[in-house]
matplotlib code that plots the C-alpha trace (Angstrom):
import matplotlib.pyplot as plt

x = [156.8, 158.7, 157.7, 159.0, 156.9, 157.4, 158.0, 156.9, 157.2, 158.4, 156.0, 156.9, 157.3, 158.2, 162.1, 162.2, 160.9, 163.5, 166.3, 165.1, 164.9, 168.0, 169.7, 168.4, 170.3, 168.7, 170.4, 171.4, 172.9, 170.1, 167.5, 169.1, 168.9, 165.2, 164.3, 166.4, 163.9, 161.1, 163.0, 162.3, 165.5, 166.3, 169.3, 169.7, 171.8, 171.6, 174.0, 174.7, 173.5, 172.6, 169.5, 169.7, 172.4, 171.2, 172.9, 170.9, 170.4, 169.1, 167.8, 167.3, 166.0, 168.2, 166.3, 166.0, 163.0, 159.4, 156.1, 154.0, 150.9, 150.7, 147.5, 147.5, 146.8, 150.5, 151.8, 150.4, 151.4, 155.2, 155.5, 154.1, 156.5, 159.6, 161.8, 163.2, 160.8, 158.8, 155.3, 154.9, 156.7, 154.4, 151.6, 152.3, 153.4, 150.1, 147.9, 149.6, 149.0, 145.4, 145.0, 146.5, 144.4, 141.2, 142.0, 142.6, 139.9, 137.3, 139.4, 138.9, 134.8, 136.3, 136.7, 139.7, 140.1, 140.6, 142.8, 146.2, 148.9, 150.6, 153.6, 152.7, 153.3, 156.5, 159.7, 160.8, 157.1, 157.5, 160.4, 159.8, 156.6, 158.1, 161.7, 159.5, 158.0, 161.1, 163.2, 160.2, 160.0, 163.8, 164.0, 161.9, 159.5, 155.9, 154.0, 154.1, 153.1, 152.9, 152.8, 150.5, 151.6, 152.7, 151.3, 152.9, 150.9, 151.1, 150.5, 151.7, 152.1, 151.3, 149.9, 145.7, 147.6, 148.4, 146.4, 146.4, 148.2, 146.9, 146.5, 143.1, 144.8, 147.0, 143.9, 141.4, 144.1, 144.7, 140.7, 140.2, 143.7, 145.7, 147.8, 148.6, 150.3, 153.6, 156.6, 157.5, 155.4, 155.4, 154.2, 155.6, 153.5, 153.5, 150.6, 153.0, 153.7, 150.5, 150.2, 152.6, 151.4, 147.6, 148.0, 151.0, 150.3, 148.4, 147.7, 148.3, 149.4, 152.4, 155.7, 154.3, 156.1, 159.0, 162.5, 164.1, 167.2, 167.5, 166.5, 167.5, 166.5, 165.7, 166.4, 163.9, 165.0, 165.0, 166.9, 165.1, 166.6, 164.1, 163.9, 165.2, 163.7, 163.5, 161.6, 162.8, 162.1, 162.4, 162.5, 162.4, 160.2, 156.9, 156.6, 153.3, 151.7, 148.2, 147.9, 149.3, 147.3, 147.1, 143.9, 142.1, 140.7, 138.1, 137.1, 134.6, 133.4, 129.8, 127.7, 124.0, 123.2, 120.4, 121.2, 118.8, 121.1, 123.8, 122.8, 121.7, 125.1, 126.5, 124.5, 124.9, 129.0, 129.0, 127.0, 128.9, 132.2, 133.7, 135.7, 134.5, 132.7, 132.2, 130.5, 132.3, 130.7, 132.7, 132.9, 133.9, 134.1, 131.9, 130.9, 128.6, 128.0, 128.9, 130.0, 133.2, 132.9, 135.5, 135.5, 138.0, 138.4, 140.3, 142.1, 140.2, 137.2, 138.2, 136.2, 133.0, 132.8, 133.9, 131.3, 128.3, 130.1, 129.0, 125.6, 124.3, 125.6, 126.0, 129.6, 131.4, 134.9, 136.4, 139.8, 141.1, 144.8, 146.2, 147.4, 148.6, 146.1, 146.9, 144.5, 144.6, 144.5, 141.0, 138.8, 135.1, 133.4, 130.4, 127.7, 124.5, 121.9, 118.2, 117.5, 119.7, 123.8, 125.5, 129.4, 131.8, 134.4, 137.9, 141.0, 143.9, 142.3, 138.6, 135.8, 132.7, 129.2, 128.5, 126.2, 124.2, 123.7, 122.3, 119.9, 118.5, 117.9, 116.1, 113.5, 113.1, 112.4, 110.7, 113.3, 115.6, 118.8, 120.8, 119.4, 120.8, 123.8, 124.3, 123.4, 126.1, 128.6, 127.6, 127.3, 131.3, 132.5, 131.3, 132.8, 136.8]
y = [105.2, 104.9, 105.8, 106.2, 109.3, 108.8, 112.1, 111.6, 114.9, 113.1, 110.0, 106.7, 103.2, 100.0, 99.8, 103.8, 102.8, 99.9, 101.9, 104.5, 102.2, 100.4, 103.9, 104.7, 102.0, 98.8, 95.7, 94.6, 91.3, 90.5, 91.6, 89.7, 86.3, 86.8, 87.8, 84.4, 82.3, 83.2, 80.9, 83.2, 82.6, 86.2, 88.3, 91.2, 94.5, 98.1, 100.5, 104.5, 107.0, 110.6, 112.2, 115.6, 116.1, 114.1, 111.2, 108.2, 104.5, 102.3, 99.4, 96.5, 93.5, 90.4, 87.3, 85.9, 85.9, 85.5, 84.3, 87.4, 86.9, 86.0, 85.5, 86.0, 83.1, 81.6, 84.9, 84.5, 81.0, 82.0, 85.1, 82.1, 79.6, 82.1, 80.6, 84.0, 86.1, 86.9, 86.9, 90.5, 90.9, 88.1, 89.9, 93.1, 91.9, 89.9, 92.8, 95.0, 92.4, 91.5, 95.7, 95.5, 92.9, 94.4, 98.0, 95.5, 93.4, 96.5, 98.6, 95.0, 93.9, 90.3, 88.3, 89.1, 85.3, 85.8, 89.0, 88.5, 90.6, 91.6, 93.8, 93.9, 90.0, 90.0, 89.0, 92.4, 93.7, 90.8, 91.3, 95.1, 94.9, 92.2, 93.7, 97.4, 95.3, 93.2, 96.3, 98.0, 95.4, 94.9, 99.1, 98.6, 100.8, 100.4, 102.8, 104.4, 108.3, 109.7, 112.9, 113.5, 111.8, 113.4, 111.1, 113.1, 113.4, 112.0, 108.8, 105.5, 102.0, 99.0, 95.6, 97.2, 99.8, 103.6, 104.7, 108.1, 108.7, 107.8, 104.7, 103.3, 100.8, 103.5, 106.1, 103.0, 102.4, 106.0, 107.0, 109.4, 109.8, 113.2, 113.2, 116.2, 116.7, 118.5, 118.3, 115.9, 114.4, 110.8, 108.3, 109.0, 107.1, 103.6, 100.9, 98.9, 102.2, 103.2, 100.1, 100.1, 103.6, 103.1, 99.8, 100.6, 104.1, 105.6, 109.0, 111.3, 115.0, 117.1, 115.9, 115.3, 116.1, 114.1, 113.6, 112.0, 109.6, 108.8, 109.7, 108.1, 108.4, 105.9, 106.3, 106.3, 104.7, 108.5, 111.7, 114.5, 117.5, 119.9, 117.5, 114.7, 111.8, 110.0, 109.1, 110.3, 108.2, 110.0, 107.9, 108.8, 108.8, 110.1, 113.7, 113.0, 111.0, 111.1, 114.8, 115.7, 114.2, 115.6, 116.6, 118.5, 122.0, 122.6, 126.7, 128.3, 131.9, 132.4, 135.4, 134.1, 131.8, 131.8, 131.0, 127.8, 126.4, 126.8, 125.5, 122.2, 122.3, 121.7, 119.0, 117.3, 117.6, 116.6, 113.6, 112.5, 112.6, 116.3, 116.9, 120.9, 123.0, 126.9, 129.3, 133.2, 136.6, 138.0, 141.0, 140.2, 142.9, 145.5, 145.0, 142.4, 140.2, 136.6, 133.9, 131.3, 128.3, 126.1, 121.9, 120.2, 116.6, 113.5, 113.3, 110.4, 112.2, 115.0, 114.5, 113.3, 116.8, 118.7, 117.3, 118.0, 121.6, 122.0, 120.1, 121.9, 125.2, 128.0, 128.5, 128.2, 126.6, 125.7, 125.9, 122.6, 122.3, 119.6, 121.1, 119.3, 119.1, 119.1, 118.1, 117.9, 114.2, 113.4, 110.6, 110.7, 109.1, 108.4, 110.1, 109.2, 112.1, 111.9, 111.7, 109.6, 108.9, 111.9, 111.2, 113.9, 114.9, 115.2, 117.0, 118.6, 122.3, 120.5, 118.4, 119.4, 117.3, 116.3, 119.0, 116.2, 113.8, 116.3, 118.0, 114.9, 113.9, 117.6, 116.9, 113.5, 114.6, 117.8, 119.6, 122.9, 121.9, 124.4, 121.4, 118.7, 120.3, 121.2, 117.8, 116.4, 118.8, 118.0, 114.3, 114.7, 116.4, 113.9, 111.5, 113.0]
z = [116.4, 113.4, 109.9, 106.5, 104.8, 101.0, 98.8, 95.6, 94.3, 91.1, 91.4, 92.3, 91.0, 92.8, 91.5, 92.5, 95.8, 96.8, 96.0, 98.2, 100.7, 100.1, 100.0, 103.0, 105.2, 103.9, 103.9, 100.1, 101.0, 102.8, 100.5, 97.3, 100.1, 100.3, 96.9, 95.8, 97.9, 95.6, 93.0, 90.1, 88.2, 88.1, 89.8, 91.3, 91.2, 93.1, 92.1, 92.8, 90.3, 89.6, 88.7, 87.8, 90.5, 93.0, 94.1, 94.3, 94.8, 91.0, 91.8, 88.9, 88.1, 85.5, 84.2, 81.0, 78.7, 81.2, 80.7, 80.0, 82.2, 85.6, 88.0, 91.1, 93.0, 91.9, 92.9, 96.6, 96.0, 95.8, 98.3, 100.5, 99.6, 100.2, 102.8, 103.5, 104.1, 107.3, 108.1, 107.5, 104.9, 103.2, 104.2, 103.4, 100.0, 99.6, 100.5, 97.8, 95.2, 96.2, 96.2, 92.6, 91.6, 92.6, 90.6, 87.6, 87.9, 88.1, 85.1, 83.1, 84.2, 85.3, 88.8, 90.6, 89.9, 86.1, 86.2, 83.9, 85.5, 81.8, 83.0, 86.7, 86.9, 85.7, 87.3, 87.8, 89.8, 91.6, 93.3, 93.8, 95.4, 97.9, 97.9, 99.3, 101.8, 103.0, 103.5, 105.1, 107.7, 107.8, 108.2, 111.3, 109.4, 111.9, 109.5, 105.8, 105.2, 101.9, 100.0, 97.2, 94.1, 91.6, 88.6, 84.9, 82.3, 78.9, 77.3, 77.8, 75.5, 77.4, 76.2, 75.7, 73.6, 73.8, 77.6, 79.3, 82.5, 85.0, 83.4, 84.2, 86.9, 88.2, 88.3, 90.7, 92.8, 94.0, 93.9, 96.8, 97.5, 96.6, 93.2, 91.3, 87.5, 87.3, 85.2, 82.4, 80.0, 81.4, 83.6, 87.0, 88.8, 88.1, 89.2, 90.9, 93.0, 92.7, 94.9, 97.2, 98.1, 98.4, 100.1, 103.1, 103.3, 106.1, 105.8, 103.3, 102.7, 104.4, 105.9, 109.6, 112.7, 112.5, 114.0, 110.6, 111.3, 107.8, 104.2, 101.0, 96.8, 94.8, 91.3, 88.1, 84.6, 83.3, 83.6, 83.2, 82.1, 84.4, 87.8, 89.3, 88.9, 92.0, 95.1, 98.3, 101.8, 105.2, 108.2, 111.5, 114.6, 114.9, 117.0, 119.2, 117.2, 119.1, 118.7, 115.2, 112.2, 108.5, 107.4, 103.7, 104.4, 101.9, 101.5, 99.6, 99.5, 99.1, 98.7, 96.8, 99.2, 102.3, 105.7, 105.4, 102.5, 104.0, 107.5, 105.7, 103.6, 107.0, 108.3, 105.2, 105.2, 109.4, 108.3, 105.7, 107.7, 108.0, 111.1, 111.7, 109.4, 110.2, 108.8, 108.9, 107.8, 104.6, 102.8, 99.5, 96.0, 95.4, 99.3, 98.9, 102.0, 101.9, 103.8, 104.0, 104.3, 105.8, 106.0, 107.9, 106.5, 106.6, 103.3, 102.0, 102.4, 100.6, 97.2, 98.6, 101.0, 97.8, 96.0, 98.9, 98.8, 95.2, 95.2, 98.1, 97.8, 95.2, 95.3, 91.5, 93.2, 96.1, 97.4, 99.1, 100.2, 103.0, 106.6, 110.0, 112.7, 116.2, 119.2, 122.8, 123.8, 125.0, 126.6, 126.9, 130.4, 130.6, 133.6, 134.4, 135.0, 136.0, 132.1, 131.2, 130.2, 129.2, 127.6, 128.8, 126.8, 128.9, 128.0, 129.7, 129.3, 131.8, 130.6, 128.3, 128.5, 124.9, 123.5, 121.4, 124.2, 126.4, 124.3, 123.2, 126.9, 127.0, 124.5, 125.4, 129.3, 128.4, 130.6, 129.9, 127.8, 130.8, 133.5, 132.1, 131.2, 134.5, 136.0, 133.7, 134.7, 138.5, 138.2, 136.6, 139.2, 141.5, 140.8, 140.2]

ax = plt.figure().add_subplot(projection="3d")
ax.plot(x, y, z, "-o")
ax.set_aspect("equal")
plt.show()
């Protein structure tokens, strides 16, 4: 499989994220072609720069004086109409704008129907959003990674005014995703990239296992003075993709709490999504006796778990950072026991009847939980 794992260490924006791409081996000529059959009346240019140091690929947008709002059934409208672009291309591009729509409609309390674009529907958004997902497809790219953003900090002046980063758009769109705040005092993280990112991307967190063929930087309108501002792009192929995933890792160290709270904290986090959750015997200062507690999440669920975590315990703060998770490929088969259908879990290492399925055929039967474990293990074996 091969993917393009954006590295927005110092955000991203849409023009940030075509000249990555185009630096990265996309196809310029070919681009500008496609781009030209949305009949915009604009041109376009990509030329090398630095940024702090870094060599990297600008990419910009010419046209004369626009129309300031846009909706977005005439944008759909004219990704449609483009002569030059492919189905998936089209659709990727769509799906980022109806995304981008949706965050604006909700910051705004109006129908998706009635949302004005302002500075997203411009000429220039238009053709990075669909310039992304042209080189995407023509890159060969079948799926987007991404880092946490990194979204500044500051304030910014758009049409409703002075707004904080994350502007309110910006801040919708990437709700239960990772972003962090480091380095200038600016917006770093556009919502047109803000799109892009929460719509193509995948999963989030650390570089995955990858063997990269090609990288590239796509250059910001700034220069910093204390980091280069620019989006980096690795591509590559996926290192087994079926047993490497990334996932959040959620800690906290508790030493207040009884062994009923925290044996409901972790139903409460396996029902509401967590992947694994132990519990392990600490000794912590003054040699008080606690417990850690460790979730294992996917990184959209992140917050919710965190948020269980502090409801249903009496920890004061958790830890949370983003790790790579490898399993064992696995199937489950289904057996059928006196009691019942017991699944079977089936790896490499052997095969495990599912603890769940067989103690509920227990109860149910009024029969030891060891019985039907070991009729599923028999009924298995029968029939390798």
């Amino acid at each position: 499989m091969k993917i393009c794992y954006l590295d927005a260490f110092s955000g991203i924006a849409g023009d940030m994220t075509v000249g990555a791409l185009l630096d990265a081996g996309g196809d310029a000529p070919a681009l500008f072609a496609a781009l030209e059959s949305l009949n915009i009346g604009a041109s376009y240019r990509a030329e090398k720069t630095k940024r702090h140091g870094i060599a990297a690929t600008k990419f910009d947008v010419d046209h004369g004086e626009q129309k300031a709002h846009r909706h977005l059934a005439p944008i759909l409208r004219m990704i449609d109409g483009a002569a030059l672009l492919t189905p998936r291309t089209k659709k990727m591009a769509s799906d980022v704008f109806r995304k981008l729509g949706d965050a604006e409609a909700s910051v705004h309390g109006v129908s998706i129907e009635k949302v004005h674009f302002h500075e997203v529907g411009a000429v220039d958004s238009i053709a990075d959003i669909v310039g992304a997902c042209h080189l995407l497809d023509q890159l060969g790219i079948d799926e987007v990674r991404s880092s946490a953003l990194n979204v500044g900090s500051g304030t910014v002046t758009a049409d409703h005014g002075v707004m904080p980063v994350p502007t309110p758009a910006t801040a919708r769109l990437l709700e239960g995703l990772p972003i962090y705040s480091s380095g200038p005092i600016f917006e770093l993280t556009t919502p047109t990239g803000a799109a892009l990112a929460a719509t193509l991307s995948t999963q989030w967190g650390t570089l995955p296992p990858m063997k990269i063929t090609a990288s590239g930087y796509g250059a910001g309108t700034k220069d910093f003075p204390t980091q280069a501002n620019v989006l980096r792009v690795l591509i590559g192929e996926l290192l087994s993709p079926a047993e490497s995933e990334t996932v959040a890792v959620l800690e906290a160290n508790i030493d207040d709490s009884t062994p009923q709270l925290l044996g409901h904290a972790m139903d409460r986090l396996f029902d509401s999504g967590a992947l694994d959750v132990t519990l392990q015997p600490l000794l912590m200062k003054k040699s008080r006796q606690g417990t850690l507690v460790t979730v294992i999440a996917r990184p959209e669920h992140r917050d919710k778990l965190a948020a269980i975590l502090m409801a249903e315990t009496t920890t004061l703060g958790i830890r949370m950072h983003m790790a790579e998770r490898r399993t064992a490929p696995r199937q489950m088969v289904a057996v059928q026991t006196p009691w019942g259908n017991v699944n079977v879990k089936v790896t490499a290492q052997g095969f495990t009847p599912e603890y769940e399925d067989c103690r509920k055929l227990a109860v149910e039967a009024g029969v030891p939980l060891r019985q039907v474990l070991a009729e599923a293990n028999f009924a298995y074996r029968k029939g390798i």
